[in-house]
C-alpha positions as CSV (number, residue, x, y, z in Angstrom):
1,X,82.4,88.6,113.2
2,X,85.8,90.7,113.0
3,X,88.4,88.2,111.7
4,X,91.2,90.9,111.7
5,X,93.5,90.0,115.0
6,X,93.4,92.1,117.9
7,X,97.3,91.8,119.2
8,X,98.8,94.2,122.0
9,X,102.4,94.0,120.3
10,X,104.8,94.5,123.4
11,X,108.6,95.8,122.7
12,X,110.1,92.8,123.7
13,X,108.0,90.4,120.7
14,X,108.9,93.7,118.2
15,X,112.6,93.6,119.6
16,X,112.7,89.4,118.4
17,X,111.0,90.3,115.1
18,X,113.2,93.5,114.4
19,X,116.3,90.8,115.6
20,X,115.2,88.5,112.1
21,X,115.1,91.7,109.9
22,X,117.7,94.3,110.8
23,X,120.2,92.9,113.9
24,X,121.2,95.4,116.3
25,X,118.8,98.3,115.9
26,X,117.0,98.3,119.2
27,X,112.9,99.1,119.1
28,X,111.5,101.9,121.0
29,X,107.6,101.9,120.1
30,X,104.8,100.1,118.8
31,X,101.7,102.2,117.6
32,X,98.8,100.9,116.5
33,X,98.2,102.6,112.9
34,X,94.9,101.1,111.2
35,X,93.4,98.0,109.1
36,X,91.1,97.1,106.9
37,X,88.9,94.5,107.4
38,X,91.5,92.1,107.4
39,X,95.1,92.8,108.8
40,X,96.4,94.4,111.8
41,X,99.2,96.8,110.9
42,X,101.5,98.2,113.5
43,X,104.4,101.1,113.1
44,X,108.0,99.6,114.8
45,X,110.1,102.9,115.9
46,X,113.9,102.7,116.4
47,X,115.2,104.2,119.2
48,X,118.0,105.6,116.8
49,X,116.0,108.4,115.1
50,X,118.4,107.7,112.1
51,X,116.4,104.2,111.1
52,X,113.1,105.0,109.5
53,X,110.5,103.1,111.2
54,X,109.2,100.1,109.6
55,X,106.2,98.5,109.4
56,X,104.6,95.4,110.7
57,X,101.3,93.7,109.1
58,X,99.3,90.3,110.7
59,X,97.1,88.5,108.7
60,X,93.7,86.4,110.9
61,X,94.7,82.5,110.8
62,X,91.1,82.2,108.8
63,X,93.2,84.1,105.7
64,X,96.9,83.5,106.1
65,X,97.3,82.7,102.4
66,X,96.7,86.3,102.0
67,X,100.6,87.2,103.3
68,X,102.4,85.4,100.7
69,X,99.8,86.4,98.1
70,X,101.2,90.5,99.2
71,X,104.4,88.9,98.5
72,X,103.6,87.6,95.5
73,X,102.2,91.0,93.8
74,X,104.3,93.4,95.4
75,X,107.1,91.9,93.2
76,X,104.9,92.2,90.0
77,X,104.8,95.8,90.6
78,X,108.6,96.5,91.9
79,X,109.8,98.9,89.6
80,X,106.6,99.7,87.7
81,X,104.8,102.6,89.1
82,X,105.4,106.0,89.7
83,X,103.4,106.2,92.9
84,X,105.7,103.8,95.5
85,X,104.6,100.7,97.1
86,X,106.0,99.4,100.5
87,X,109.1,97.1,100.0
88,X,108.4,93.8,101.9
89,X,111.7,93.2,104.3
90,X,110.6,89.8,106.0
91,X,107.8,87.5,105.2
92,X,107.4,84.5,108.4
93,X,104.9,82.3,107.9
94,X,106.3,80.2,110.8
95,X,103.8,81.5,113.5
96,X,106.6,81.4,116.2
97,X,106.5,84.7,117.3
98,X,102.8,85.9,117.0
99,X,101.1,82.6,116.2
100,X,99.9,84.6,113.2
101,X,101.6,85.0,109.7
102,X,103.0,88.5,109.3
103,X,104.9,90.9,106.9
104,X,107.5,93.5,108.2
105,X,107.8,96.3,105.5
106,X,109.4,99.5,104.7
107,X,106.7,102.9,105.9
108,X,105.9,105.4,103.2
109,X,105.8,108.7,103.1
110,X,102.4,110.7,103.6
111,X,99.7,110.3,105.0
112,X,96.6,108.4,104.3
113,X,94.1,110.3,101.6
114,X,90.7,109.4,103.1
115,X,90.6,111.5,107.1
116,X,92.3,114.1,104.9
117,X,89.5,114.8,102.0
118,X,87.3,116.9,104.0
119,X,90.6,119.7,104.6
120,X,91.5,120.2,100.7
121,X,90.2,122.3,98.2
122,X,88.1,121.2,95.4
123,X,91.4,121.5,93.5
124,X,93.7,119.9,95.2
125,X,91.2,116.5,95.8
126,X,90.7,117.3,92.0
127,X,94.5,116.8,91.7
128,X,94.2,113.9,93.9
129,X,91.6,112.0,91.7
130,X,93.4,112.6,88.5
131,X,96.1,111.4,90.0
132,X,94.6,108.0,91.0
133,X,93.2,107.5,87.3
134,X,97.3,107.4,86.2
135,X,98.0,105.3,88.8
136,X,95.3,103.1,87.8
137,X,96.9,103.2,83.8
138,X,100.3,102.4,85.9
139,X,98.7,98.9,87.0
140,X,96.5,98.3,83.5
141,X,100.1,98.2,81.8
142,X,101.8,95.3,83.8
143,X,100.4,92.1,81.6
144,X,99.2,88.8,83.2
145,X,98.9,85.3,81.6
146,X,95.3,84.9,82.3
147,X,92.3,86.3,83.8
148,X,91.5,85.5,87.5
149,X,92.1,85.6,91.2
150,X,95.5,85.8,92.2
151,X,96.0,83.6,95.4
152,X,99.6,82.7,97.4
153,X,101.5,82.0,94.2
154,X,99.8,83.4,91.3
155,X,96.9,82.9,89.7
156,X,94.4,80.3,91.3
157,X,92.1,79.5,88.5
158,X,92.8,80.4,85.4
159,X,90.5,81.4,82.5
160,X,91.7,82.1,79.1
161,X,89.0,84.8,78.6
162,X,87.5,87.3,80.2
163,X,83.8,86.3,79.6
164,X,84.7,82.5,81.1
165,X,85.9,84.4,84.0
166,X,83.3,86.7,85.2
167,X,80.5,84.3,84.2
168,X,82.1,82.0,86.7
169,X,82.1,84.6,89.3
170,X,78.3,85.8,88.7
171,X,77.3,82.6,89.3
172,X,79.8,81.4,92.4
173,X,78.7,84.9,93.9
174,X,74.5,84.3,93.2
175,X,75.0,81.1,94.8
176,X,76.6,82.7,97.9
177,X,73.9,84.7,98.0
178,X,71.2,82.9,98.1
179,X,73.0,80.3,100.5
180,X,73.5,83.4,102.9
181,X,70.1,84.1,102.9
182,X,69.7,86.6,99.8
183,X,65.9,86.6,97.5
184,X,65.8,83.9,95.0
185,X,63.7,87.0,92.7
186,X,67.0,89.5,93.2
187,X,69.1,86.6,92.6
188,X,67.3,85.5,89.0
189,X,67.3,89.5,87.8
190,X,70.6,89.8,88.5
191,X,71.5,86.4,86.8
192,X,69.5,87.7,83.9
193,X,71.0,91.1,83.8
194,X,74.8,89.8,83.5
195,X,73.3,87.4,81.0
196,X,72.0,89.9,79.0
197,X,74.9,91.7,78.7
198,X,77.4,89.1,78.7
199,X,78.8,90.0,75.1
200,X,80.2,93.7,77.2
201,X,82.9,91.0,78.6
202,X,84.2,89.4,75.0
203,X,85.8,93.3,74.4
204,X,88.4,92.7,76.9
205,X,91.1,90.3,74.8
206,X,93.9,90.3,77.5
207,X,94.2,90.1,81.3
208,X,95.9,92.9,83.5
209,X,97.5,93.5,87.0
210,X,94.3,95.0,88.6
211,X,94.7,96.3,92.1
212,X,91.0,95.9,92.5
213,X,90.7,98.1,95.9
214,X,92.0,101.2,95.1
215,X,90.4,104.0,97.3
216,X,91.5,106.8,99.5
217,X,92.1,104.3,102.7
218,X,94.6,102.8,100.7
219,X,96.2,105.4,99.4
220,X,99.0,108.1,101.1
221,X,99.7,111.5,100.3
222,X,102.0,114.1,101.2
223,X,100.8,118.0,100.8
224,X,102.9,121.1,100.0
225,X,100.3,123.2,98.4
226,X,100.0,120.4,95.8
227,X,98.9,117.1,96.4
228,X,100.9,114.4,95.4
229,X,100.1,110.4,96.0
230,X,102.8,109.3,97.6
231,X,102.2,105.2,98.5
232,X,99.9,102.7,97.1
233,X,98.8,100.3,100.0
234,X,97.3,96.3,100.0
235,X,96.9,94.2,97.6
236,X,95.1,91.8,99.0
237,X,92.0,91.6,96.7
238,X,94.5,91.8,93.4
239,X,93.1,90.1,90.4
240,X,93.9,89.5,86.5
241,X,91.7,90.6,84.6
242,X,89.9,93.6,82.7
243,X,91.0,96.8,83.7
244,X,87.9,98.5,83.0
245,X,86.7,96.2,86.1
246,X,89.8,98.1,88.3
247,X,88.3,101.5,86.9
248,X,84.7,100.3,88.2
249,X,85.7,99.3,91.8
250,X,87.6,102.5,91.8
251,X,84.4,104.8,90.7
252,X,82.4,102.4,93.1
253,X,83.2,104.3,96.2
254,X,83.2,107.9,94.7
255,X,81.2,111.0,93.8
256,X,80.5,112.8,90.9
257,X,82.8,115.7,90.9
258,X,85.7,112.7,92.0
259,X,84.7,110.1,89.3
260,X,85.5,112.7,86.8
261,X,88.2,113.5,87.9
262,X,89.7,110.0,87.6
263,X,87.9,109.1,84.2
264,X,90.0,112.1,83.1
265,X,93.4,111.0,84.8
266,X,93.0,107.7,83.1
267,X,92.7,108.8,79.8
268,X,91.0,107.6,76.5
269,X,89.2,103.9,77.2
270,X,89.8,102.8,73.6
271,X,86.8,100.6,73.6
272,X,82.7,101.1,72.7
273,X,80.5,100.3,75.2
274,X,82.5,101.4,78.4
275,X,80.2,102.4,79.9
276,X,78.0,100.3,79.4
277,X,80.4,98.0,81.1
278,X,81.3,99.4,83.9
279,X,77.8,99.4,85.2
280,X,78.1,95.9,84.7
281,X,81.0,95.5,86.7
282,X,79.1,98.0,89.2
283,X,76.4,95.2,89.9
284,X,78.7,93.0,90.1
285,X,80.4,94.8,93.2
286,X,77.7,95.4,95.0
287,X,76.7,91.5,94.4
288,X,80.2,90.9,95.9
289,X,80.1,93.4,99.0
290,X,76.9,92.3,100.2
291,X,78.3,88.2,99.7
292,X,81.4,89.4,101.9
293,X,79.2,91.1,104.6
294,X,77.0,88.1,105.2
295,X,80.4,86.2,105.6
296,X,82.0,88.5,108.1
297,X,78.3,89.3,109.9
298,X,78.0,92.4,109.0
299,X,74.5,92.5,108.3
300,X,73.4,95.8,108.8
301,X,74.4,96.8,105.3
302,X,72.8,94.1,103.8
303,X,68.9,95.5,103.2
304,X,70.4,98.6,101.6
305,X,73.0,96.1,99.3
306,X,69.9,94.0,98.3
307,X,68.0,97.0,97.2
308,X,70.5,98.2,94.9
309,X,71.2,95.0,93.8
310,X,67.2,95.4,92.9
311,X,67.5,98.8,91.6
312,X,70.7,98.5,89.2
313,X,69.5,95.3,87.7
314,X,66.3,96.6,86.9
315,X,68.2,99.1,84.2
């Protein structure tokens, strides 16, 4: 199942939805420029080569919620990082012109860090990585309220600690998988793993902004010998909570040489048994990606997910 929309955006639908954000500028091509799993996102070119283009971003009716949740954290961060983040110019939840909620937002600078790894030296992706640690320190000093999913408005369910909340995620996510199919034995180690090292979660005392999908696909860059990150993309999965759970889903994707590099950019952790803890968050990923691939169909992945589920709870 692919829920992100498939849409052939013609110039006249652009010209109406360019006519609600900026009158008079007259639209002279829509491009196709990539999405994740979720949204379609689309570049809107003016036909006056003095308007920057802009960009346009539909979310699948199945997650609509997720629109106004972008809304919602792109205003926590206005202001706040050094790396920029798209400004949102129109929000329309109406579903009169696309039948589909959609964002229309300013386009960045750069280019997008992942199709570009394999060209730079090891020292400029070092640069790169470090780079993405500070950014990471950017988001772990905006406070929230309380630890948990943030949803359209804020925070959905609120826990007052950070133990309260992850426990009630390892156990919603081991009841997905087992529902979706996943062994009852995997399910039980894994369960008895987090258990086990449940008192890891009591050293986080208070909840920050974590971006929870920052990788190179979300990332832009511009290069001029140096590197620099030049625009932090989607925040759909944002949570509240511990930041040393952003710094895991961040080393979740990455090599050696890379991890280093952005353990360094972030700096000192301040807290014993880090470690330790983000190998707990680890499982916990990899529990969570295999429960969104049996969701979307994607179950090709799912044998090798299972297995490290196996394998990294056995530790």
């Amino acid at each position: 199942m692919n829920i992100r929309p498939k849409l052939q955006i013609s110039l006249p639908t652009a010209q109406l939805i360019i006519d609600k954000v900026a009158p008079g500028r007259t639209v002279a091509a829509v491009v196709h420029l990539h999405g994740g799993e979720i949204a379609a996102v689309y570049e809107i070119a003016f036909a006056d080569a003095e308007h920057r283009p802009v960009v346009l971003k539909v979310y699948p009716d199945s997650l609509h919620w997720k629109m106004q949740k972008e809304v919602t954290v792109v205003g926590l961060i206005e202001d706040r990082l050094s790396v920029t983040a798209p400004r949102i110019l129109f929000a329309d939840d109406t579903k009169q012109l696309l039948g589909l909620n959609f964002l229309v937002m300013t386009k960045l600078d750069g280019s997008i860090l992942g199709p570009l790894e394999s060209t730079l030296s090891s020292e400029q992706l070092h640069s790169a990585y470090m780079q993405i640690g500070q950014l990471l320190r950017e988001f772990h000093r905006i406070p929230m309220e309380a630890f948990g999913y943030i949803g359209p408005k804020g925070i959905w369910t609120a826990h007052s600690t950070n133990r309260a909340y992850l426990t009630g995620q390892f156990e919603r996510k081991l009841a997905q998988f087992t529902e979706r199919g996943g062994s009852a034995d995997i399910a039980q180690r894994v369960a008895g793993y987090a258990a086990d090292r449940a008192q890891l979660l009591d050293a986080c005392s208070g909840a920050v902004l974590c971006h929870n999908d920052l990788h190179a696909g979300n990332l832009l860059v511009t290069i001029k010998g140096a590197v620099r990150l030049s625009g932090v993309l989607d925040f759909e999965g944002a949570l509240a909570g511990d930041p040393l759970m952003d710094v895991a889903k961040t080393l979740f994707y990455l090599g050696d040489d890379t991890r280093r590099a952005v353990l360094q950019g972030y700096g000192n952790m301040t807290r014993d048994d880090w470690s330790e803890t983000l190998e707990l968050y680890h499982l916990y990923f990899v529990l969570e990606l295999w429960c969104w691939m049996a969701e979307i169909g994607n179950t090709q992945l799912l044998d090798k997910l299972s297995a490290d589920l196996a394998r990294y709870s056995a530790a």
